[in-house]
C-alpha positions as CSV (number, residue, x, y, z in Angstrom):
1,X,-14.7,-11.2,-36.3
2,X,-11.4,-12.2,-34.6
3,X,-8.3,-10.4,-35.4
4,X,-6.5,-13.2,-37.8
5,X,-3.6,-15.2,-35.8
6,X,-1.1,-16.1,-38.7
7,X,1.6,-18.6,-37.9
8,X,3.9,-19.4,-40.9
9,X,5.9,-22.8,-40.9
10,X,8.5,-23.5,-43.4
11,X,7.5,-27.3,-44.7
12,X,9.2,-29.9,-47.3
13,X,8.0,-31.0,-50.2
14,X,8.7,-34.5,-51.8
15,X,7.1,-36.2,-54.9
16,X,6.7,-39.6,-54.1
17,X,6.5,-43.3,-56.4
18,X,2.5,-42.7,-56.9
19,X,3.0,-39.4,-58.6
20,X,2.1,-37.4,-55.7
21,X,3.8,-34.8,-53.4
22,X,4.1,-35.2,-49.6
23,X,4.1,-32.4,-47.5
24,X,5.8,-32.4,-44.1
25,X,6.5,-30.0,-41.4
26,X,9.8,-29.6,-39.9
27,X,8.6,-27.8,-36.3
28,X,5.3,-29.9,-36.8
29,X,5.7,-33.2,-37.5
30,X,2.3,-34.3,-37.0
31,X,0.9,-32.1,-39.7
32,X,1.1,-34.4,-42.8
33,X,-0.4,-34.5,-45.8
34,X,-0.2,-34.5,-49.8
35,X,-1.6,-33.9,-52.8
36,X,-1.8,-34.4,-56.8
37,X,0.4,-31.1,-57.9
38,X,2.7,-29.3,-55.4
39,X,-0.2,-26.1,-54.8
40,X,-2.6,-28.9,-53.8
41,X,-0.4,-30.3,-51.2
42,X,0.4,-26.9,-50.0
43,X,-3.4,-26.2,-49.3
44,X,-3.6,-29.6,-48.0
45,X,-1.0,-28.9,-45.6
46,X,-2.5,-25.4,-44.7
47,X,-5.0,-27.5,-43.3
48,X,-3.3,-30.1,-41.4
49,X,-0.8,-27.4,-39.9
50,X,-3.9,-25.5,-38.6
51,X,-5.5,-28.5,-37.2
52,X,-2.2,-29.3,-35.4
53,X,-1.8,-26.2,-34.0
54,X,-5.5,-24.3,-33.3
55,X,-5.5,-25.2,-29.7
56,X,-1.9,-25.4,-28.7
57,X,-1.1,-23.1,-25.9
58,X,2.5,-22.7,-27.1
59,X,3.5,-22.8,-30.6
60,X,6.6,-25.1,-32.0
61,X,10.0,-23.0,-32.6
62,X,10.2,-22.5,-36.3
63,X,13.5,-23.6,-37.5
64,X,15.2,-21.2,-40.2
65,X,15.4,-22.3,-43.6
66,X,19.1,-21.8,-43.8
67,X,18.7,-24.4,-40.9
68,X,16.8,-27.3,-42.9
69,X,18.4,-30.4,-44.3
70,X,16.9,-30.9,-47.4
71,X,17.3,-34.0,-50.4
72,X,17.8,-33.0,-53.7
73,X,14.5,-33.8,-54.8
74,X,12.7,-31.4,-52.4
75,X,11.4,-28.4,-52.2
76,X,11.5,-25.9,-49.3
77,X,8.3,-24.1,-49.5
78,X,6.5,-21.6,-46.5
79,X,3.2,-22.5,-45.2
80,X,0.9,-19.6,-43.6
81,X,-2.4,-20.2,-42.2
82,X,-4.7,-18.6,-39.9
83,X,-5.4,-20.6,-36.8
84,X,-8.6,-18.2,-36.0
85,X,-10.1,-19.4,-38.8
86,X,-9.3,-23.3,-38.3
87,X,-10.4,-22.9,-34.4
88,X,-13.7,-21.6,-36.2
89,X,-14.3,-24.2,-38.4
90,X,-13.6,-26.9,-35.7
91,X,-16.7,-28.7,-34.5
92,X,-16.6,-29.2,-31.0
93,X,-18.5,-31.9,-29.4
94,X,-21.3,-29.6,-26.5
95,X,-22.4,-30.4,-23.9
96,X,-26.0,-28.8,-22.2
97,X,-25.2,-27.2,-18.9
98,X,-28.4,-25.9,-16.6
99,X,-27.3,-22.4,-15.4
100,X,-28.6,-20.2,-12.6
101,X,-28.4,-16.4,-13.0
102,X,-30.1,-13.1,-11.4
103,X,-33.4,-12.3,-12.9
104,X,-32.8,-9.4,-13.4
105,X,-29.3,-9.8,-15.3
106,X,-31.0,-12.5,-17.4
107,X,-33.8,-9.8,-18.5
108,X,-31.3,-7.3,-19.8
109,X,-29.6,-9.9,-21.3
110,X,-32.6,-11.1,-23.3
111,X,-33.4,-7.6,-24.5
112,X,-29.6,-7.2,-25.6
113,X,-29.9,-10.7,-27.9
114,X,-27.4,-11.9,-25.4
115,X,-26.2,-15.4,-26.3
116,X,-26.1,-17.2,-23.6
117,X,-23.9,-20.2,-24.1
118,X,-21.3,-18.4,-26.5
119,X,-21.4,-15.3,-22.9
120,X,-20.2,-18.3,-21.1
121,X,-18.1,-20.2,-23.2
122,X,-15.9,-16.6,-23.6
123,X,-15.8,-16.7,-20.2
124,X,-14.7,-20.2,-19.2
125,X,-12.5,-19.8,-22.0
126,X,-11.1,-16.4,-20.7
127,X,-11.0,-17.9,-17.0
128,X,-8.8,-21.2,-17.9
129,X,-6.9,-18.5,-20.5
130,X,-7.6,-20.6,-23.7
């Protein structure tokens, strides 16, 4: 398993006219989401900060709390989540390549239980430094 990439984001939280509480990322501000008590829309926006940031190359600045501007009837609450494990859990669409290779390689790699497709998606990813 992958070494866990953590990113924490400091988000606000606001209870809306439905009863609900929005959650909304300062650095991120298309990671939005809510939910029926404040821990739900916390979890909630776990997710939707992961699934904003999984496959950025860069990561937003985080802005200090000290920093953000906040409305009485908010809360100022820190988000972590581990972008390994939303990359993971991503389903990303395939598509089937036809691949040429040494005999000989290919033999050693069948009595290793070498994977083929995940051998060169590491690679492409490692190449193009994904």
């Amino acid at each position: 398993m992958k070494k866990p990439n953590l990113v924490t984001y400091p988000a606000l939280i606001t209870p809306d006219e439905n009863g609900t509480f929005d959650i909304e990322f300062v650095d991120v501000p298309e990671a939005l989401s809510f939910g029926s008590s404040v821990t739900e829309a916390v979890q909630h926006g776990q997710e939707a900060l992961g699934l904003a940031l999984y496959n950025k190359r860069t990561l937003p600045k985080i802005t200090p709390i000290e920093k953000i501007q906040q409305d009485k009837h908010q809360l100022i609450v820190l988000v972590m989540v581990d972008l390994n494990v939303i990359k993971s859990q991503v389903k990303r669409p395939t598509v089937r390549k036809n691949v040429t290779v040494p005999a000989d390689l290919a033999q050693r790699a069948k009595e290793q239980g070498i994977n083929f497709s995940a051998t060169l998606t590491e690679a492409l990813e490692a190449k193009l430094e994904l």
